[in-house]
C-alpha positions, 0 to 999 in steps of 0.5 A: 557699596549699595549704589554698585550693587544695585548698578550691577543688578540692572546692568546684569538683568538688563544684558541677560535678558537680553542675551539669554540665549547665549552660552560660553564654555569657560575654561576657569580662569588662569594667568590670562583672558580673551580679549573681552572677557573676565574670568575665573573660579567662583568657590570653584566653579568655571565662570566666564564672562559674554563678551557683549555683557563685559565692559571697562570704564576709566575715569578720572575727575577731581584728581582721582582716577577709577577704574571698573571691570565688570563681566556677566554671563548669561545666568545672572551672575557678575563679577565687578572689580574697581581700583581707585587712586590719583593714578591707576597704573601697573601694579597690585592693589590689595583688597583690605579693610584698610582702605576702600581704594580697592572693590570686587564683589560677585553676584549670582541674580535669581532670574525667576524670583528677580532676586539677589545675593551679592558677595562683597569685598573688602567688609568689616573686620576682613583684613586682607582679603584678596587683591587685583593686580593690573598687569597692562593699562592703556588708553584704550585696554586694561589687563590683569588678575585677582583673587578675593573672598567676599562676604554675602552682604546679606548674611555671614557666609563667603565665596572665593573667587580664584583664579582670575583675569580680565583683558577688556577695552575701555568703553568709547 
């Protein structure tokens, strides 16, 4: 969990500064996305990924096959989903303490005191927590929805992210 959280703070410094002066209008999540984005409603605010700042990846090694969504904005904040198992097809995965197969965190990165605070899901004792539903897989594409709460890997206070969906190719 560590090493996604500091990937995803590289990653989301690294592209924001880069795209800085880019802006999305977000309209809160839904059913569906746009092509190359992720979306929906953190504790009730629009989030809308930047197309150059989102990206998919699938791998499978050693009989396992992972699947990682992220998306960033411009204002530092990210979205990470993962699914992992021997396969990654159609279907829903829950978000539980019961198995660690299944991730979403959101993180909000201070840009001026170059600090984070990442909301992670699942976490001790959460139980059920939320769940990723992976409406259409291709090689190429992958489609879908969730919903989770994360706890504040920091501190004890949670976030909602409703709402949600993604439609975004696999990096080449």
């Amino acid at each position: 969990m560590k090493t996604i959280k500091q990937l995803s703070i590289v990653l989301v410094l690294a592209l924001t500064s880069m795209l800085s002066s880019c802006s999305s209008d977000g309209d809160g999540g839904g059913s569906s996305a746009s092509l190359g984005t992720l979306k929906g409603k953190v504790a009730g605010t629009n989030f809308t990924s930047m197309t150059a700042a989102t990206f998919a990846t699938k791998v499978t090694a050693g009989g396992t096959t992972t699947v990682i969504v992220q998306g960033s904005d411009a204002t530092g904040k990210a979205i990470h989903l993962m699914v992992m198992g021997t396969t990654v097809a159609a279907g829903t995965y829950q978000i539980s303490d019961a198995s660690i197969s299944t991730e979403a965190s959101y993180t909000e990165i201070n840009l001026s005191t170059m600090s984070s605070t990442t909301w992670a899901a699942p976490y001790e004792s959460s139980g059920n927590v939320g769940s990723i539903t992976i409406s259409e897989i291709t090689d190429t594409n992958v489609k879908g929805t969730f919903t989770f709460t994360g706890k504040n890997q920091s501190g004890t206070d949670t976030k909602q992210v409703t709402n949600g969906a993604f439609n975004v190719n696999f990096s080449s």
